[in-house]
N, C-alpha and C positions, 0 to 999 in steps of 0.2 A: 715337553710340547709334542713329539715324535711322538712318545706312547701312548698320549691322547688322543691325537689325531689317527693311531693305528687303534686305536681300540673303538672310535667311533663309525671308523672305516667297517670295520672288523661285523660292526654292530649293523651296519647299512646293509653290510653283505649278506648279512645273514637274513633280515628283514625282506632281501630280493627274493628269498625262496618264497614268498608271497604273491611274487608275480606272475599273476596267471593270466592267460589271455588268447584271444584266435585275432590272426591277423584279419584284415578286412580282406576279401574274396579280392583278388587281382586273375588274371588268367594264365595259364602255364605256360601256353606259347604266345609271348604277346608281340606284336608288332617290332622292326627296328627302333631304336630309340632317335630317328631320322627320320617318321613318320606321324604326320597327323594324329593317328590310331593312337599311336606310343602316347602322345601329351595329352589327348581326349583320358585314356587310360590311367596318365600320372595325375591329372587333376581330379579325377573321381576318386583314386588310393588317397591321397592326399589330403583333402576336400581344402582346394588350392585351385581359385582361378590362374591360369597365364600371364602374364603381361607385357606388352612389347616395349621397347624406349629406356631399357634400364644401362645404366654405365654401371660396372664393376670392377674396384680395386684390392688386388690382393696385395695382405699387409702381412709380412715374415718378422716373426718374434716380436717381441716386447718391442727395441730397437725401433721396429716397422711400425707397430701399431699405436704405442702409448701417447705419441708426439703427435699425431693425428685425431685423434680421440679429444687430448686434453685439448688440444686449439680448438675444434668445431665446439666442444662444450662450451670454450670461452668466450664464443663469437655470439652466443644465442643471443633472439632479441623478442623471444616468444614463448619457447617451452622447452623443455631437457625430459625426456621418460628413460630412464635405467634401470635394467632388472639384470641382475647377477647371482649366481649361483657362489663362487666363492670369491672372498674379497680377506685378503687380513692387511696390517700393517705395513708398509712399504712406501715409497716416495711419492710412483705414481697416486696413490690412494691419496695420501695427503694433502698431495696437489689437486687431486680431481674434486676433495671434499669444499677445499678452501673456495676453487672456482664454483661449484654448484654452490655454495653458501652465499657467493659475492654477486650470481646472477639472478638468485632468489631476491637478494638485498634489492636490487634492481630492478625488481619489479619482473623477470620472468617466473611464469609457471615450472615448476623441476617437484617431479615425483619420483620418485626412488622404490626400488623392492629391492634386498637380499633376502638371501633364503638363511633361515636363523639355523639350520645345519650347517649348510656352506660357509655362512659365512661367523661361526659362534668364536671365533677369534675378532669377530669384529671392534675394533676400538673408539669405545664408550665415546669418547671425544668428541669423534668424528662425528657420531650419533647429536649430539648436545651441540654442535656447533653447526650443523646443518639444519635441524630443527627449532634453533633460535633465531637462524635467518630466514625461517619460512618454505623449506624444503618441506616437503611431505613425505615422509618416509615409513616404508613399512617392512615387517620380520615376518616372511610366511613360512608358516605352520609351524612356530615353535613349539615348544615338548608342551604335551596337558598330558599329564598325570592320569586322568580321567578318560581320555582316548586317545588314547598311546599309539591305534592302530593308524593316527595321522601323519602321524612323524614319520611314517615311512612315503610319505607322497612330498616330494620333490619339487621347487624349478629350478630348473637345470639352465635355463634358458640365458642368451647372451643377448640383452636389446642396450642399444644405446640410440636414441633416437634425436636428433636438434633441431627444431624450428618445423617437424614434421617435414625436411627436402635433405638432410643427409642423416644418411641411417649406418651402425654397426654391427653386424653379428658372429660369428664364430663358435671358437671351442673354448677360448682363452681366459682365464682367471684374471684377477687382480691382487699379484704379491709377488715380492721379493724373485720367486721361482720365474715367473715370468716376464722380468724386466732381461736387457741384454741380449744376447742374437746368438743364443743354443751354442756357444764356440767352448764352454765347458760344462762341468755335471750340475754345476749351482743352477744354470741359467735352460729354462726348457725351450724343445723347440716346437710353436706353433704359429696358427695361421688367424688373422679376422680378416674381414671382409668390409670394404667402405661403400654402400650403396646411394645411388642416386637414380631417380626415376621411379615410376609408379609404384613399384615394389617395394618403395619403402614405407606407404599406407599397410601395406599387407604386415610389416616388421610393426609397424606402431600397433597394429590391432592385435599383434601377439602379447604386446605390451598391457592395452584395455581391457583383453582379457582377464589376465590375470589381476589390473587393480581392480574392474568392478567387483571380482570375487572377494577382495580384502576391504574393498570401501561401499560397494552394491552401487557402484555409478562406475561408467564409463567416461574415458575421457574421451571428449569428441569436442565439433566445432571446427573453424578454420584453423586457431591457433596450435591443430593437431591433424587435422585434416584436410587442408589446402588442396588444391586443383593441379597435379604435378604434372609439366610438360613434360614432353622425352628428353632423356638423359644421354641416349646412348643408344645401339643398337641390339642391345643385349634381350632376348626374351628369359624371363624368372619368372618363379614362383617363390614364396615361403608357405614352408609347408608348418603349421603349430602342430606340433606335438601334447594334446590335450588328453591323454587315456579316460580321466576318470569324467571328461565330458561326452568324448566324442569317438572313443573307443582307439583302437592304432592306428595312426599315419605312417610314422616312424620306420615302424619296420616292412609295413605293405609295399611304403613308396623305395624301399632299395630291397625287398622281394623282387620285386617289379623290373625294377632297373636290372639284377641281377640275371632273369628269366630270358629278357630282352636282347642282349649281351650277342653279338655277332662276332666282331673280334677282340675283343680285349676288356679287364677290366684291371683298373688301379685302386687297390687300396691303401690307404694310411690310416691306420686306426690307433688308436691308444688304450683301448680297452674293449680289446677282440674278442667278443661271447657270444656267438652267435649261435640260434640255438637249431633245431633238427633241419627246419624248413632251408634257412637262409645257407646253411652247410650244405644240406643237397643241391641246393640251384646253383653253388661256387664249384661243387663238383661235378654235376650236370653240364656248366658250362666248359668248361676244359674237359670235359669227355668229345664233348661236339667241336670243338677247335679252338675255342676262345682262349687266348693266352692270359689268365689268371695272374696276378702281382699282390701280393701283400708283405706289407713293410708294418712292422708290429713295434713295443717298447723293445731293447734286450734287457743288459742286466741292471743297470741304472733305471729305475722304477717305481710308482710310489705304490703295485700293486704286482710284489713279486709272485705272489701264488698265481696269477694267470697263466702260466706257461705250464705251472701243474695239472692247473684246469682243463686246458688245451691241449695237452701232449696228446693223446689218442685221435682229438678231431684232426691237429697240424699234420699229424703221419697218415691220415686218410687223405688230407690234400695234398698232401705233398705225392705220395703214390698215384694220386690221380694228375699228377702233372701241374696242380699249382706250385709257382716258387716264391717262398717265402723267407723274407728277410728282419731282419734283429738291426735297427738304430743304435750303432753304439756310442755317438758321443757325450749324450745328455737323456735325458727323461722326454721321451717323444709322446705330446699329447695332443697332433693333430687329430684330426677328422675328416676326412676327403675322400669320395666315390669320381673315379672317372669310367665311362662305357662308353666304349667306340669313339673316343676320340670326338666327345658331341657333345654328353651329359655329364655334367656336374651336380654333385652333391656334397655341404658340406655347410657345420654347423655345428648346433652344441650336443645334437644325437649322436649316440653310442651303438656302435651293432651290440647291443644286449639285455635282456628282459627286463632292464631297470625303462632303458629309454622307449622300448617300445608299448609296457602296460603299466609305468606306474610312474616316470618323471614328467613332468610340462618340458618339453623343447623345441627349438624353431630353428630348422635346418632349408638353406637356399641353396632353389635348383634351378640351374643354366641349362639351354640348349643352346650353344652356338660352339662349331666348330674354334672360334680363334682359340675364342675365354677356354675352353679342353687345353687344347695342346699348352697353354700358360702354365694349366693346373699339370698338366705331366712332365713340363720341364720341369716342374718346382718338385716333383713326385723321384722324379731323374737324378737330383741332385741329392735328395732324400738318400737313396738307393745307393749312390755312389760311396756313404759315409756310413752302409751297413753292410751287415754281412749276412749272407746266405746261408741258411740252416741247411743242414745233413740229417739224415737218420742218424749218424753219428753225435753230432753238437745237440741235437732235441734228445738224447737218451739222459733218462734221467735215475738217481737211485731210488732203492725200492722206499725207501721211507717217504719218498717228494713224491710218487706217485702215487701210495696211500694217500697222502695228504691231498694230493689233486682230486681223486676216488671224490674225496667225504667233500670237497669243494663245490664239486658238481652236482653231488647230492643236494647242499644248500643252497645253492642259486639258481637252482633249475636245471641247469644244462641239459642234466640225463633226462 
């Protein structure tokens, strides 16, 4: 299983040296991210109206999320929309299939997407006993033989949608790795997000997107589209990640955020590639005083060659005064941008060529002072259970930096 999954990995990556692209024009010095300017700005990068009235719950590990998840799925009494990126075998899954089976039975509407990469451990079962009870489900973009050049386009995307009034998104998978609360190497550590309030019309239409592409109809109506009162005090956006419609969000909209950057920026990423542009603005910014933070995988991993990849860009940041830390108790596969203690981003995008010209993803952005500092104690705690790289600890032998060399060659970096 390991070598299969490393050789398709192997095979994805390689397919990235494909990704080509210009980000969408943002401007170099853009307004604080505390300003009018700044969200007129992130909704045009974006192409992501505002919206005020949202409440937001940050859910930590499997532990946090899956028990929340499956309840709201089970409560439905109208519709279920789910699009997953990876999904294999594990309890949750099996639980979540039986419930969307038994709310289908019932008479709710439940449409399903995996991505037939993501998710090609998928078990047959689950397939045949969701589909027997009237789930709709579908496998995007699996292999054609015949234009092979599709298989390299992605969704990446995390929707979990119920009755159109609570919504889920994130970075977080469905398997095994992500059930339990990151306390050893089996169990990884990430984040979802439980949305209520306007902004979860904007998550369902990440979702319509992608089935009218796989079914040529949109799901719409009340039973998906209701009149949502305010939730909360929270202004969001989601941002879809659409490339091959609508060219980059992705990477425009945390260009953006990074240029923006007054004092401080927190990263947590789990597959840090980011490429000329997005390097200079994290260097740029800590030239100009912005205290720079990134918290990366260490050595527990499911993509060790990053750090090969990297090594050259991390030793430019790190001389330019960002400090950059190595998770080391488990396989860290967050996703989270904080700036200035104001904006939030965070979702199923990757700072790297895949998420910005060539996967579908849907990443939600906060302006509000509390909802930040929530995201930085949790960034805090992060931090506290890694450890800080050296010029010393990032040296690496000369064969791993060959190997880094020809990695960047294929994915683009260089």
């Amino acid at each position: 299983m390991a070598a299969k999954r490393s050789l398709l990995f192997l095979m994805m990556m390689t397919l990235a040296g494909c990704a080509g692209g210009n980000f969408r024009h943002v401007p170099a010095s853009p307004a604080a991210v505390q300003t009018r300017e700044f969200a007129d700005a992130m909704a045009t990068a974006g192409k992501a109206a505002w919206t005020k009235g949202n409440a937001v719950r940050t859910l930590e590990n499997g532990d946090g999320f899956f028990p929340p998840m499956l309840r709201a799925a089970a409560s439905a009494k109208h519709s279920i929309t789910f699009e997953c990126y990876t999904a294999r075998y594990c309890q949750p899954v099996d639980d979540f299939c039986k419930i969307l089976a038994k709310r289908a039975k019932a008479g709710v509407k439940v449409h399903v997407i995996l991505d037939a990469f993501g998710c090609n451990n998928w078990d047959r079962h689950h397939t045949a006993l969701m589909k027997q009870s009237g789930v709709q489900v579908e496998f995007y973009s699996p292999l054609n033989f015949f234009l092979p050049q599709k298989y390299n386009h992605r969704t990446h995307r995390r929707v979990l949608v119920v009755d159109a009034r609570v919504g889920f998104c994130g970075g977080a998978g469905w398997a095994y790795n992500w059930t339990g609360c990151a306390r050893d190497t089996r169990h990884w550590r990430d984040t979802q997000y439980e949305l209520h309030g306007p902004v979860v019309a904007q998550l369902q239409d990440n979702f319509s997107d992608n089935w009218k592409e796989l079914r040529g109809v949109s799901v719409c109506g009340p039973d998906y589209f209701p009149t949502l009162p305010p939730a909360g005090p929270l202004i969001a956006q989601m941002v879809a990640g659409s490339p091959m419609k609508q060219c980059d969000t992705i990477g425009a909209t945390n260009l953006l955020a990074f240029r923006a950057a007054r004092k401080s920026i927190r990263i947590e990423h789990s597959y840090f590639l980011p490429n000329a542009a997005h390097t200079a603005a994290l260097i740029e910014a800590a030239q100009r005083g912005v205290k720079v933070e990134i918290i990366l995988p260490g050595a527990i991993t499911d993509m060790p060659f990053a750090k090969e990849i990297m090594q050259g860009t991390l030793r430019r940041m790190m001389k330019a005064g960002i400090s950059i830390y190595e998770f080391e108790p488990t396989m860290l596969h967050s996703k989270l941008v904080v700036v200035d203690d104001h904006l939030v981003i965070a979702g199923s995008g990757n700072l790297d060529a895949r998420s910005f010209f060539l996967n579908d993803e849907n990443n939600l952005h906060v302006l509000n002072t509390t909802f930040a500092r929530e995201q930085t104690r949790m960034f805090e705690r992060d931090k506290a259970r890694s450890i800080l790289l050296t010029e010393a600890t990032l040296k690496l032998p000369l064969w791993r930096r060959v190997r880094g060399f020809f990695g960047q060659v294929v994915i683009g970096v260089l």
